[in-house]
C-alpha positions as a printed NumPy array, in Angstrom:
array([[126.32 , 166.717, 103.168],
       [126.202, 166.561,  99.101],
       [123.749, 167.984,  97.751],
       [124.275, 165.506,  94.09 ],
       [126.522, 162.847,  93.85 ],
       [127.043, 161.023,  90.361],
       [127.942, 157.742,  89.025],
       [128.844, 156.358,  85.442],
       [127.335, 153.81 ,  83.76 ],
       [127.651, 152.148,  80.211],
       [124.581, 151.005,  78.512],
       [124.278, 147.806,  76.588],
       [121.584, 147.604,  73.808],
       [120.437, 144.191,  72.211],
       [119.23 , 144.126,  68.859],
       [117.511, 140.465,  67.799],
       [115.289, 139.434,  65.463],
       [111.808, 140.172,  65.877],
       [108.826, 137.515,  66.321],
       [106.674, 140.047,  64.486],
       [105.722, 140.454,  60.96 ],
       [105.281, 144.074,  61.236],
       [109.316, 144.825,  62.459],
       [112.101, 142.8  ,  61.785],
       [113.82 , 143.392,  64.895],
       [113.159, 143.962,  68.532],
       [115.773, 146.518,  70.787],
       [115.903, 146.597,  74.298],
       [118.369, 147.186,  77.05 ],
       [119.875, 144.353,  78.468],
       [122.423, 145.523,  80.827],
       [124.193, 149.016,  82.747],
       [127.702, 148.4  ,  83.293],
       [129.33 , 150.7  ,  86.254],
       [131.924, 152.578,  85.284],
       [132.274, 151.159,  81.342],
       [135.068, 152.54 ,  79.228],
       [134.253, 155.818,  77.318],
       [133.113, 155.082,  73.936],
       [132.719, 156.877,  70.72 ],
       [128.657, 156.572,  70.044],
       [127.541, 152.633,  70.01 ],
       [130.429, 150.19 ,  69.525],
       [129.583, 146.332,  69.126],
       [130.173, 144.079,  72.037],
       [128.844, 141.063,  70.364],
       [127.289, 139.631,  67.392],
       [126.067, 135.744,  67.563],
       [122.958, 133.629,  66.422],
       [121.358, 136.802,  65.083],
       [121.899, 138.827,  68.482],
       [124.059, 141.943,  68.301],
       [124.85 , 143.806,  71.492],
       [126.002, 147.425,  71.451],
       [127.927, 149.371,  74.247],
       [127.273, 153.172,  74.648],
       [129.581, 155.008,  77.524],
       [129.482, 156.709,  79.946],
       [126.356, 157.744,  80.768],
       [125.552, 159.999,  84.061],
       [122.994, 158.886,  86.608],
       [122.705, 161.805,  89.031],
       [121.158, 161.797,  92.762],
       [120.04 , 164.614,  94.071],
       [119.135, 165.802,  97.424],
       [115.197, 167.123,  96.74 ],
       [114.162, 163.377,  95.028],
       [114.638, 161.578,  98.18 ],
       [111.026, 160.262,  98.454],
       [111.428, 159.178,  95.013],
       [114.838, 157.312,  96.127],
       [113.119, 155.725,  99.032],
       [110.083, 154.526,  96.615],
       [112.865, 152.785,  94.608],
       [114.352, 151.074,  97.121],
       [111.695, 150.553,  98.923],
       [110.065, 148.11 ,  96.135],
       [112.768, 145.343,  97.467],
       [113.356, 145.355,  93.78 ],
       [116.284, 148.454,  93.325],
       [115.75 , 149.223,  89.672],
       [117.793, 151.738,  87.096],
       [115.795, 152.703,  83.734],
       [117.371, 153.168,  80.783],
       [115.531, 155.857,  78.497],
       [116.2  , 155.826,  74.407],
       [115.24 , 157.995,  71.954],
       [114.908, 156.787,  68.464],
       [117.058, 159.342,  65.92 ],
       [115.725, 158.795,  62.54 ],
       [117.988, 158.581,  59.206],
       [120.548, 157.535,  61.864],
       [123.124, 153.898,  61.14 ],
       [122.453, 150.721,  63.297],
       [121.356, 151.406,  66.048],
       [118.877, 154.046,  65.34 ],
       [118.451, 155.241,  69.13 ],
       [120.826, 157.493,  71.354],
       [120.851, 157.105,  75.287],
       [118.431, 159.882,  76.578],
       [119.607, 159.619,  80.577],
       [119.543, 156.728,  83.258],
       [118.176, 157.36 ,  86.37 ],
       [116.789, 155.656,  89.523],
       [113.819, 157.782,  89.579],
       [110.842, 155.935,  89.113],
       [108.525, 158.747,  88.525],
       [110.871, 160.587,  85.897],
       [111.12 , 156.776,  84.033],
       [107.078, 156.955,  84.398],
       [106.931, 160.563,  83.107],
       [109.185, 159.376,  79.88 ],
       [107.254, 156.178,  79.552],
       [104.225, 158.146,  79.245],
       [105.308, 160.144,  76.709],
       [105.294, 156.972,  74.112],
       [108.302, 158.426,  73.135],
       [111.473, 155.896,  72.597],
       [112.274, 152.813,  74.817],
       [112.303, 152.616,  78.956],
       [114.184, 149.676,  79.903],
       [114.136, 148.992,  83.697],
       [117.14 , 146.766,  84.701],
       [117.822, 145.719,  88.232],
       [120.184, 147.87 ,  90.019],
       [123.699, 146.433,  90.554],
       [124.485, 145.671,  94.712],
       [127.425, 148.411,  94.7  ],
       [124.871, 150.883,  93.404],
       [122.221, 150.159,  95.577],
       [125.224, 150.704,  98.424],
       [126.273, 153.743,  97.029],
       [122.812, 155.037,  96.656],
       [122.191, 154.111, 100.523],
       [124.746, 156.12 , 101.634],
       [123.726, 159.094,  99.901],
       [120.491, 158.642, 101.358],
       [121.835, 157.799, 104.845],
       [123.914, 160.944, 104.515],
       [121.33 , 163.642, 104.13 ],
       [118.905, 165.008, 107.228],
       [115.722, 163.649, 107.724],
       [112.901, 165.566, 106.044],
       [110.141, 167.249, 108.497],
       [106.951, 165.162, 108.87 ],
       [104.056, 166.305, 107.133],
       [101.727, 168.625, 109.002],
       [ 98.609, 169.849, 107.744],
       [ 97.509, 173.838, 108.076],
       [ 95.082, 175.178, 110.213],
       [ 92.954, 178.258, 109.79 ],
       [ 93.355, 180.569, 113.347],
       [ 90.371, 182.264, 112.663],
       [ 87.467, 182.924, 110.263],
       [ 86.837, 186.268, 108.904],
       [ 83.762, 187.367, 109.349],
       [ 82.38 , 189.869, 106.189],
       [ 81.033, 192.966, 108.239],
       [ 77.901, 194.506, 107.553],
       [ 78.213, 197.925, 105.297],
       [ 75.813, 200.54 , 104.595],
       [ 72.667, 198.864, 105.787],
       [ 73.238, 195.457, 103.405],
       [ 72.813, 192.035, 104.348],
       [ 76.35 , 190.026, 103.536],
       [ 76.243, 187.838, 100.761],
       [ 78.409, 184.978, 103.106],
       [ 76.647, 184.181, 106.26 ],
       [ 79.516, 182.973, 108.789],
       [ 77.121, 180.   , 109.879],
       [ 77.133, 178.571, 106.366],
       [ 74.158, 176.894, 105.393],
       [ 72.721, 176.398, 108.908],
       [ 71.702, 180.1  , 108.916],
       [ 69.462, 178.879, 105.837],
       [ 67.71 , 175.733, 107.638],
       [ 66.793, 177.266, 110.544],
       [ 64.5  , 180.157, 108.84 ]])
């Protein structure tokens, strides 16, 4: 059993022009490539009818063996997603952001998304990936089933030096029946 496997991804940023009046051009992520050639900060893929896509490589997404539930949640959605998380680096050339992480964690995308900080892009997940991902899951023991604690006993305060205790075991019932 592994306790983190690792996979590489490229990440492919879109810049276009923007439909509002306030920015004059929209980002987002439009694609993760598996296994994309290394590349030397953003390097343009395309540039048509105002559209300019730029590839950033490689970029880790990591599984590891204590975020299973939030795995399972993932796949679960019949929807496999991997988020792409930017940060925006200011005084920086076209584009202004640098690739933060990608990861298949929903809650850690949530957690970064709630931060206002940047841009979380949620993609779907390539089949291979999804595969890959399954048999990491598959591949680790099942986790115990939740069971809730019991108290054995209740501690009963003792009476001391002639006082009355402040806790009566009964509760409140001790209270109604006076």
């Amino acid at each position: 059993m592994q306790r983190e496997v690792s996979a590489s991804f490229g990440v492919v940023l879109e810049r276009r022009p923007s439909a509002s009046k306030w920015a004059d051009w929209s980002w987002s992520v439009v694609d993760v490539i598996a296994d994309a050639p290394a590349t030397d900060g953003w390097t343009v893929l395309s540039d048509e009818d105002g559209r300019r896509r730029y590839l950033s490589s490689p970029h880790v997404l990591e599984l590891h063996h204590k975020m299973v539930d939030a795995y399972d949640a993932n796949i679960e959605t019949g929807a496999p997603s991997i988020w792409v998380m930017l940060d925006e680096v200011l005084g920086a050339a076209d584009p202004a952001y640098r690739v933060r992480g990608v990861t298949a964690d929903p809650y850690e995308a949530q957690g970064v998304l709630d931060s206002a900080e940047g841009i979380v892009d949620r993609l779907p997940m390539p089949k291979a990936t999804v595969a890959w991902m399954a048999k990491f899951l598959a591949s680790l023991p099942e986790a115990p089933a939740f069971r809730k604690r019991r108290r054995d006993r209740v501690e009963v305060e003792k009476q001391i030096f002639g006082k009355e205790p402040i806790f009566s075991p009964l509760g409140r019932r001790q209270e109604r029946e006076e």
